[in-house]
Residue frames as qw, qx, qy, qz and C-alpha x, y, z in Angstrom:
[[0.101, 0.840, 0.479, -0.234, 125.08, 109.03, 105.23],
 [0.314, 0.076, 0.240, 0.915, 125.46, 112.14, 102.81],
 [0.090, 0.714, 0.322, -0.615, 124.19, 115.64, 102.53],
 [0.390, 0.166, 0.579, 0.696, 123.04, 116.34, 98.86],
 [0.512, 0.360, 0.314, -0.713, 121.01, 118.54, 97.29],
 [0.314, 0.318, 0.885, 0.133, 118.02, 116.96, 94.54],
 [0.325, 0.084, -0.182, -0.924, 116.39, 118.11, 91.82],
 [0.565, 0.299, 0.709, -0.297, 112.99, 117.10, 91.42],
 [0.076, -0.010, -0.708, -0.702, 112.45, 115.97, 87.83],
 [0.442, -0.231, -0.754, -0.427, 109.00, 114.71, 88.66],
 [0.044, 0.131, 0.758, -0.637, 106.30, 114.68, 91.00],
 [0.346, -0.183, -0.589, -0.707, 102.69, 113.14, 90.00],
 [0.600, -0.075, 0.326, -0.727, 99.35, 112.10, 91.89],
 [0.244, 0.104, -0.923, -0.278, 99.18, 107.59, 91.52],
 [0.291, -0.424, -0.822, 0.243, 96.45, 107.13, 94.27],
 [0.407, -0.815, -0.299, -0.285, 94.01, 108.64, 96.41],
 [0.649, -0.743, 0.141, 0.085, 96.36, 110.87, 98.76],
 [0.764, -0.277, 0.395, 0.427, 99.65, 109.20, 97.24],
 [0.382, 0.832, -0.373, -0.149, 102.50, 111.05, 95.03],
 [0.881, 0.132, 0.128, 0.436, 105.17, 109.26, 93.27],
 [0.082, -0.943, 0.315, 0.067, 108.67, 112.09, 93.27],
 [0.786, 0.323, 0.021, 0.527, 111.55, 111.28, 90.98],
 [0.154, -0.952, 0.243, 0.108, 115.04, 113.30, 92.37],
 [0.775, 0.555, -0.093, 0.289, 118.01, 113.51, 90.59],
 [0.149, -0.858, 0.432, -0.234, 121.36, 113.81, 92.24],
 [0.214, 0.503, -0.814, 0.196, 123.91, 111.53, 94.13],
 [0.890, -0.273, -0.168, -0.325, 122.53, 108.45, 94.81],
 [0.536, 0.463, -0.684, 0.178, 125.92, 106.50, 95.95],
 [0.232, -0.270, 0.725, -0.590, 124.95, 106.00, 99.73],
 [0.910, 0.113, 0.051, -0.396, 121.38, 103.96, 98.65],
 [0.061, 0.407, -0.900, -0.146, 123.31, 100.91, 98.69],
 [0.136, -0.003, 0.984, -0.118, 120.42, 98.58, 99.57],
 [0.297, -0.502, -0.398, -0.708, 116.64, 98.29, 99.21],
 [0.493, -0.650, -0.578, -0.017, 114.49, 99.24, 102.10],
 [0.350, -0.362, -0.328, 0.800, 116.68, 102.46, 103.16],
 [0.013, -0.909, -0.416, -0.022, 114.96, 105.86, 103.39],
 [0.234, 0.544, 0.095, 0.800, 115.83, 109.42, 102.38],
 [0.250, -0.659, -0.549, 0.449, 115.48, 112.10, 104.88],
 [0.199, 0.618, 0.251, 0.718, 114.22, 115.68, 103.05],
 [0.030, -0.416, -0.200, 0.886, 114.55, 119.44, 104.79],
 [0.194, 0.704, 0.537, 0.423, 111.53, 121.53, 104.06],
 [0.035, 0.279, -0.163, 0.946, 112.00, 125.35, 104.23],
 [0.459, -0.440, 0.088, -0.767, 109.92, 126.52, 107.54],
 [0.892, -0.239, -0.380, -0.051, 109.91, 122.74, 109.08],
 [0.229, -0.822, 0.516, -0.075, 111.97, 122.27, 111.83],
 [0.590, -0.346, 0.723, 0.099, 112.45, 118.62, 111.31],
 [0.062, 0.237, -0.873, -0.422, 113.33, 116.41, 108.40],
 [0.809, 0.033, 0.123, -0.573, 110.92, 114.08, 106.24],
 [0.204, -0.286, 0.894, 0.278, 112.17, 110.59, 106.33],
 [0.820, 0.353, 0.000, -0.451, 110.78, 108.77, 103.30],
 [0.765, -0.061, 0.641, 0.010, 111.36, 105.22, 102.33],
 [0.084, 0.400, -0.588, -0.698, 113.28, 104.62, 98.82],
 [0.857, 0.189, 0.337, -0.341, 110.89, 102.93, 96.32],
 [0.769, 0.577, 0.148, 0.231, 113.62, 102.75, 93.51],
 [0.224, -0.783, 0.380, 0.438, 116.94, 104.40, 92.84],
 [0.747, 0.577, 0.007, 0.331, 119.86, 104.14, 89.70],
 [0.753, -0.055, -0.079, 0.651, 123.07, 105.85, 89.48],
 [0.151, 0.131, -0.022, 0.979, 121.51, 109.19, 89.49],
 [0.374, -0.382, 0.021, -0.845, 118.28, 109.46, 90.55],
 [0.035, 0.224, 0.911, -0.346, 115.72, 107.84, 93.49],
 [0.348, -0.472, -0.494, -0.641, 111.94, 107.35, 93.21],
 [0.086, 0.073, 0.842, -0.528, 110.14, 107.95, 96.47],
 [0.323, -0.334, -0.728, -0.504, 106.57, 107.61, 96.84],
 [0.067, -0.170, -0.589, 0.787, 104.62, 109.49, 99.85],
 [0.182, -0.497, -0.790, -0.308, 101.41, 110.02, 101.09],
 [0.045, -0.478, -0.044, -0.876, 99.56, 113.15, 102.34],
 [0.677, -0.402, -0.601, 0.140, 99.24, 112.70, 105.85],
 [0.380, -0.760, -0.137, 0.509, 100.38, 116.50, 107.47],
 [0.174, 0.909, 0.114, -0.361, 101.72, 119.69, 106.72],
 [0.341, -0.432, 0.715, 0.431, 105.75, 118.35, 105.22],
 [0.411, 0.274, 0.869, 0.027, 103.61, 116.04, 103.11],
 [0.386, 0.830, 0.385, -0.116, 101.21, 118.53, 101.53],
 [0.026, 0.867, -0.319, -0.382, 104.01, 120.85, 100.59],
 [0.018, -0.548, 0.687, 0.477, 105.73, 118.66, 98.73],
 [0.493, 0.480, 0.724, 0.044, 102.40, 117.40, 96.95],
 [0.230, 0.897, 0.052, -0.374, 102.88, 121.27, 95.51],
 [0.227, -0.745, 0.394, 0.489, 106.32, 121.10, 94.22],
 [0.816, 0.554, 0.162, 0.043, 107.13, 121.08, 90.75],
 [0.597, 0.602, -0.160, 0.505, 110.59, 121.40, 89.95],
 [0.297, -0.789, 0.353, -0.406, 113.42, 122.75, 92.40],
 [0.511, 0.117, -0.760, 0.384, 116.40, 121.23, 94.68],
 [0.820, -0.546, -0.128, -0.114, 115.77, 119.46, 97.84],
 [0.316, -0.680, 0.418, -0.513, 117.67, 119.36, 100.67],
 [0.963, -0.056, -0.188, -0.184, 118.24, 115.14, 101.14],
 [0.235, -0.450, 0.861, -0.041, 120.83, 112.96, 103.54],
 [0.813, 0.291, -0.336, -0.376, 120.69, 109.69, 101.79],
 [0.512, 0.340, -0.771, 0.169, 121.84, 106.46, 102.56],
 [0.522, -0.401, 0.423, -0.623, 119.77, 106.40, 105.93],
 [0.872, -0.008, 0.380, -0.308, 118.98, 102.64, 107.64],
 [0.418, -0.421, 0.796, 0.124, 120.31, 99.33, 107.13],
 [0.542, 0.394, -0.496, -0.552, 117.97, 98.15, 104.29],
 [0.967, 0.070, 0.138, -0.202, 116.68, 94.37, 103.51],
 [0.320, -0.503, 0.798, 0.085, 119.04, 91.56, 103.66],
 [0.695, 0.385, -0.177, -0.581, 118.68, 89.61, 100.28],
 [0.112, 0.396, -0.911, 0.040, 120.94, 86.71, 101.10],
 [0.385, -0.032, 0.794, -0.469, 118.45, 84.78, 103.20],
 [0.496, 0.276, 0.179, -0.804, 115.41, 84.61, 101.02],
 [0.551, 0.219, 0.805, -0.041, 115.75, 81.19, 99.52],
 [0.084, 0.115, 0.667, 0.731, 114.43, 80.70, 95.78],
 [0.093, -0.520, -0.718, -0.452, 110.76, 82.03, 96.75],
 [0.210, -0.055, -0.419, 0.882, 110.43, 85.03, 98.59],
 [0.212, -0.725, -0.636, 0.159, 107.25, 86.35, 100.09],
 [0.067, 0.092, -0.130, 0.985, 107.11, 90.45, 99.98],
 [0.098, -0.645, -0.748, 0.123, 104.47, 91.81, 101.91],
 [0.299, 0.201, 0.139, 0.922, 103.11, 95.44, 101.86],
 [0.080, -0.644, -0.760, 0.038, 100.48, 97.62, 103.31],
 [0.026, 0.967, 0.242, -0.078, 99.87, 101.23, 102.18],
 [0.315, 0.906, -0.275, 0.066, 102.89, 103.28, 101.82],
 [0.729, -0.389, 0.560, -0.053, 104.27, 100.44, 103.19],
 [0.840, 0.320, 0.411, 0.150, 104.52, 98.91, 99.69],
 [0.225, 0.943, -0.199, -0.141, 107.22, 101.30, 98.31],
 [0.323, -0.655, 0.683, -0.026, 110.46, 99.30, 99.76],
 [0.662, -0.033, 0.746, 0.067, 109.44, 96.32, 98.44],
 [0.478, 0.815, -0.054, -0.324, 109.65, 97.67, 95.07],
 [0.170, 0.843, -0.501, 0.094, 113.28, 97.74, 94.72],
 [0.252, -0.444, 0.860, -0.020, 113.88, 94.86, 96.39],
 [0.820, 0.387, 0.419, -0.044, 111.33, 92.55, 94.48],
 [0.597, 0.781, -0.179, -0.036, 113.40, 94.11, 91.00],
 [0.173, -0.726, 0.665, -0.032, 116.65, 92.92, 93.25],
 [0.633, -0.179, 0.708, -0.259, 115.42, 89.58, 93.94],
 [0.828, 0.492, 0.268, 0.036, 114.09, 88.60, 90.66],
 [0.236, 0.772, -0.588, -0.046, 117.73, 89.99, 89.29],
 [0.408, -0.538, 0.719, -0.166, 118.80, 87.54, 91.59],
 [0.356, 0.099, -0.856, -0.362, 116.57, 84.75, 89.83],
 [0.172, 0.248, 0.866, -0.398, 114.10, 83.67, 92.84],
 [0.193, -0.478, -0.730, -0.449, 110.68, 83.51, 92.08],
 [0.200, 0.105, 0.349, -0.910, 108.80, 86.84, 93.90],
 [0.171, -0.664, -0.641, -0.344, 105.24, 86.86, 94.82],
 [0.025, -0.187, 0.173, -0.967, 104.28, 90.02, 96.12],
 [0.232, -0.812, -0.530, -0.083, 100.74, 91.03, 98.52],
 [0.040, 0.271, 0.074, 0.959, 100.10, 94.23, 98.33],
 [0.141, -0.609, -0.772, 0.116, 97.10, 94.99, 101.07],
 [0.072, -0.353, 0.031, -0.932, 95.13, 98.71, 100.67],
 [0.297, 0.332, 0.642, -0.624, 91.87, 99.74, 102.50],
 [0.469, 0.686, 0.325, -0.451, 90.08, 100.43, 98.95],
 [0.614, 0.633, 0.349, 0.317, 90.09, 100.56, 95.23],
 [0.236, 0.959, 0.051, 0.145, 90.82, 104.25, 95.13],
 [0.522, -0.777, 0.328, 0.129, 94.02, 103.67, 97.64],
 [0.938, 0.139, 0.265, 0.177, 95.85, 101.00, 94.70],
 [0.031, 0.888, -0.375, -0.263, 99.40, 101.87, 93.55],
 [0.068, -0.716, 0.692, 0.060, 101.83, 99.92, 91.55],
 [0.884, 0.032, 0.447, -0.132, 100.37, 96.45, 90.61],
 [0.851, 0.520, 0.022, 0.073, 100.98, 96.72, 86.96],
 [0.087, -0.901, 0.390, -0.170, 104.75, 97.78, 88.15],
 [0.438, -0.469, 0.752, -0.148, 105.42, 94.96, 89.89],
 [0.853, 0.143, 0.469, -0.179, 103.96, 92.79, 87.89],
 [0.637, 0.740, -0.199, 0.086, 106.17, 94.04, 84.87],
 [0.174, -0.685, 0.696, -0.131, 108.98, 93.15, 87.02],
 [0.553, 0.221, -0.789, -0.150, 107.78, 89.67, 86.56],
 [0.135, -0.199, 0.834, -0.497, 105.99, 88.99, 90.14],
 [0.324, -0.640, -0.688, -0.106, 102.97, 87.10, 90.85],
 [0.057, -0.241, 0.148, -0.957, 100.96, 90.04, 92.51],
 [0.246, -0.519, -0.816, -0.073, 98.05, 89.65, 94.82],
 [0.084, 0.359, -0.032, 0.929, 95.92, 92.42, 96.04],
 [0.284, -0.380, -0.748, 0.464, 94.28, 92.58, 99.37],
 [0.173, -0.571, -0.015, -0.803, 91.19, 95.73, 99.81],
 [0.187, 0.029, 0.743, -0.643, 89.50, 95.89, 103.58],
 [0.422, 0.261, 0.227, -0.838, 86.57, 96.25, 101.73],
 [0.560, 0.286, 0.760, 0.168, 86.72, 93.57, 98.79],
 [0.437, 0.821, 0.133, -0.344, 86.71, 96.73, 96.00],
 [0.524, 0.642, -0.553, -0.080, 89.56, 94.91, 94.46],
 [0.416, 0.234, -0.844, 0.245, 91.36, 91.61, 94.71],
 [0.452, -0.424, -0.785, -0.001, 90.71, 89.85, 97.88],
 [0.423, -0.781, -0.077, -0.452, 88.12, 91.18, 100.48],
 [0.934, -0.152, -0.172, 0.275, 90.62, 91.04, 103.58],
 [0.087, -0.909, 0.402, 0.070, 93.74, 92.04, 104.77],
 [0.413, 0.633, -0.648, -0.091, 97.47, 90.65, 103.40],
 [0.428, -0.228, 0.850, -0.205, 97.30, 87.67, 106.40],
 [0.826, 0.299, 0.343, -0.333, 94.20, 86.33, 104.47],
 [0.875, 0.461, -0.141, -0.042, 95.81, 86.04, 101.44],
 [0.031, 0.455, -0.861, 0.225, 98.98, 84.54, 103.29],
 [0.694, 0.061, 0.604, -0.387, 96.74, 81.81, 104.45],
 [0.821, 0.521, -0.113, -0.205, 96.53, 81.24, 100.21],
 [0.513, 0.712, -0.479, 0.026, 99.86, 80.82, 99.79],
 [0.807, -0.450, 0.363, 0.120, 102.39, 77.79, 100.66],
 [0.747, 0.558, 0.137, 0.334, 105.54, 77.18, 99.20],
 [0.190, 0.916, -0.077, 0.346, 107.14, 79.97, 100.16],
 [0.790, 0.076, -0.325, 0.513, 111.01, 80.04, 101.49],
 [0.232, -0.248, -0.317, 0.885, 111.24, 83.70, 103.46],
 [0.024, 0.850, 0.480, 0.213, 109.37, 86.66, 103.89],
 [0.242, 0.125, 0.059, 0.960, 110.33, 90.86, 103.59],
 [0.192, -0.762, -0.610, -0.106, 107.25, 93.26, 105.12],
 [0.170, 0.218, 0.002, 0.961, 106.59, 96.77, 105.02],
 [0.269, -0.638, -0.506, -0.514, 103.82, 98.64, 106.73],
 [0.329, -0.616, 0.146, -0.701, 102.06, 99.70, 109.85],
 [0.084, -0.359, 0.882, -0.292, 102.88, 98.12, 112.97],
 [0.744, 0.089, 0.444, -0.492, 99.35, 96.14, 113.68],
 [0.863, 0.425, -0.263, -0.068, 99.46, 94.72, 109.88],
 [0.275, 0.382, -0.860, 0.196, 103.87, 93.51, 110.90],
 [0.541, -0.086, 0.701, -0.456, 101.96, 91.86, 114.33],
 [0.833, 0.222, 0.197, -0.466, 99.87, 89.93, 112.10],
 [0.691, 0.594, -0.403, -0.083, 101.97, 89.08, 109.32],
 [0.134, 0.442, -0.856, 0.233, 104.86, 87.67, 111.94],
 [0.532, -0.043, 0.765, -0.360, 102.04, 85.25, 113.34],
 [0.779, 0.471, 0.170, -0.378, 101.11, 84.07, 110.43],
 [0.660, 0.446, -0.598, 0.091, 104.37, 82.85, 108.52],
 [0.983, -0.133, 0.044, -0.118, 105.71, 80.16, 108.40],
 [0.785, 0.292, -0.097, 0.538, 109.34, 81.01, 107.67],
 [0.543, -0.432, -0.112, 0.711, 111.78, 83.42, 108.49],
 [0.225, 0.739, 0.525, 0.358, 111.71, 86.87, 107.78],
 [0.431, -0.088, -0.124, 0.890, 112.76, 90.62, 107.87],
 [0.091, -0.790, -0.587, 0.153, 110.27, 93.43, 109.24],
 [0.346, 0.225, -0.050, 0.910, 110.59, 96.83, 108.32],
 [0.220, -0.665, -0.657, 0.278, 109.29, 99.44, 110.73],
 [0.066, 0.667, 0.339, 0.660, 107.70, 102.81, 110.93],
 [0.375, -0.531, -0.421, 0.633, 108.72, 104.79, 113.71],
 [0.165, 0.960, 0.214, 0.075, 108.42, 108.52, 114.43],
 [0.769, 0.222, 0.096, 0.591, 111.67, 109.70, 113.73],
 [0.376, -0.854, 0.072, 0.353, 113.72, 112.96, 115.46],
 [0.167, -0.684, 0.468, 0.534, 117.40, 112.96, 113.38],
 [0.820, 0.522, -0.111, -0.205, 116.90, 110.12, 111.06],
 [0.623, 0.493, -0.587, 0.156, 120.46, 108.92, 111.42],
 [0.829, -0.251, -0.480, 0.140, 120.43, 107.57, 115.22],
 [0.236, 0.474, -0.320, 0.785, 121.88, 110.85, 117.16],
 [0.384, -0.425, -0.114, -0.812, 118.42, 111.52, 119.14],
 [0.114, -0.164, -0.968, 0.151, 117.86, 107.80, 120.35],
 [0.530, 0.127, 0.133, -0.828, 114.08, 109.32, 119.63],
 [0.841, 0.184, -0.432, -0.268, 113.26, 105.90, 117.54],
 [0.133, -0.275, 0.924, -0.229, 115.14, 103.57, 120.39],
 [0.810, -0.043, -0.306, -0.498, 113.02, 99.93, 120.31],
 [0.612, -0.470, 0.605, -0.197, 113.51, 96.91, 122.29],
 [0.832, 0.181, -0.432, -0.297, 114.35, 93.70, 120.80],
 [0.973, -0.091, -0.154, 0.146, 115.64, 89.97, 121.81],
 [0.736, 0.097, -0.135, 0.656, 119.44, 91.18, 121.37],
 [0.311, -0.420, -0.183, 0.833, 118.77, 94.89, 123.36],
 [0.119, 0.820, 0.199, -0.522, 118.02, 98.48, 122.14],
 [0.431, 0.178, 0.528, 0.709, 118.10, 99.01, 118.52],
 [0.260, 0.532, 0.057, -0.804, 117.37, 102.65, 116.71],
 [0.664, 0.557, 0.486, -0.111, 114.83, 102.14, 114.23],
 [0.462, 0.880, 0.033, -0.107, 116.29, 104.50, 112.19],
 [0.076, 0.729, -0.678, -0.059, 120.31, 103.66, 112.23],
 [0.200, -0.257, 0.943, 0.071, 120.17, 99.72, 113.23],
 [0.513, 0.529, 0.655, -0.165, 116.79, 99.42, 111.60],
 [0.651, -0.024, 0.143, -0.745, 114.32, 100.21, 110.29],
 [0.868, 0.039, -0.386, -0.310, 114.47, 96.50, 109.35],
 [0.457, -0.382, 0.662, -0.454, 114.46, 93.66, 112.11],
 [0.335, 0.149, -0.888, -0.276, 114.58, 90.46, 112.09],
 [0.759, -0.431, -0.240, -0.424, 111.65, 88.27, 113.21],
 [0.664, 0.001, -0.606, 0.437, 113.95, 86.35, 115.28],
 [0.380, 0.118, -0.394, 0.829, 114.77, 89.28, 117.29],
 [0.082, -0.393, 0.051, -0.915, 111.86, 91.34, 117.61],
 [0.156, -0.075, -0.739, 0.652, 109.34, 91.75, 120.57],
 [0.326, -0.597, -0.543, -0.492, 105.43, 92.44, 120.48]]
């Protein structure tokens, strides 16, 4: 973990609700995909932990969604340094994933699997990505991923894009596949772990006190004992975890 500060180079409106925020600064602790940034806003008392969607040797893309008061403020901000410990969480484990990996995603859930779909297909495997919103207006990032070279499938609740459904349905399409990676809200992970057919690595969304595992506010139960979401997580294996 490190204490940097970030400029913001960038910060734009991709969705209904949803900014994309490019920060420039010391990226050297992001070592994996699926760890998360934790920003100080002046007048907050606590940190905002946000999930990396991207990163380089100097800057990191996150991608957040207006959902409270931390959130709206830094839908305002144009320029200016942030306040950012980096390197937070243990991050997807790309060894396992076999030559056809499964990423799953659901709302702002579908950042993390950015970065690691652009890892994986480095790697050579063959990525298919579902990507599940509630609506048309909620859609971020297809043509992204798809310029990375995945098969992309898009999931609305409503059927105002791609299939009518949520991401299990169009898991039900798909066979073939050698592991699965999943981001999202806990009801969509429940589904998704009854529904493959392979192994797989769950990233969760807790609420989230220090962000680096001081608080034991994010403590969870699993198969192998008490794991902090936020220091021995946020990703879990399916093996381990507990419904």
């Amino acid at each position: 973990m490190k204490q940097s500060l970030f400029e913001i180079k960038s910060n734009r409106k991709i969705a209904r609700d949803i900014y994309e925020m490019v920060l420039e600064g010391d990226t050297s602790e992001i070592i994996r995909p699926g760890q998360f940034i934790n920003i100080k806003l002046d007048n907050l008392f606590l940190r905002r932990p946000i999930s990396v969607c991207d990163y380089d040797d100097k800057t990191v893309t996150i991608i957040y969604k207006v959902v409270g008061e931390g959130t709206e403020k830094m839908s305002l901000m144009e320029g200016g340094m942030l306040d950012v410990l980096t390197g937070l969480g243990n991050g997807f484990d790309t060894e396992k994933s076999g030559d056809k990996p499964l990423l799953i995603g659901g709302g702002v859930g579908v950042p993390p699997m950015y970065n690691l779909c652009k890892k994986l297909i480095g790697e050579g495997k063959d990525v298919t990505v579902i990507m599940g919103f509630m609506n048309e207006a909620d859609v971020f990032y297809k043509e992204e991923f798809e310029k990375l070279g995945a098969k992309v499938y898009i999931t609305t609740n409503d059927g105002s894009m791609g299939m009518k459904g949520f991401v299990t349905d169009a898991m039900k399409e798909l066979d073939g596949y050698t592991y699965f990676y999943t981001c999202g809200p806990e009801p969509m992970l429940k589904g998704v772990y009854d529904t493959s057919v392979t192994e797989g690595q769950l990233s969760f969304e807790a609420r989230m006190g220090c962000g680096f595992g001081a608080c034991m506010g994010c403590t969870c139960e699993t198969k192998y004992g008490h794991k902090r979401i936020c220091k021995e997580g946020p990703v879990l294996l399916k093996e381990e975890v507990i419904w």
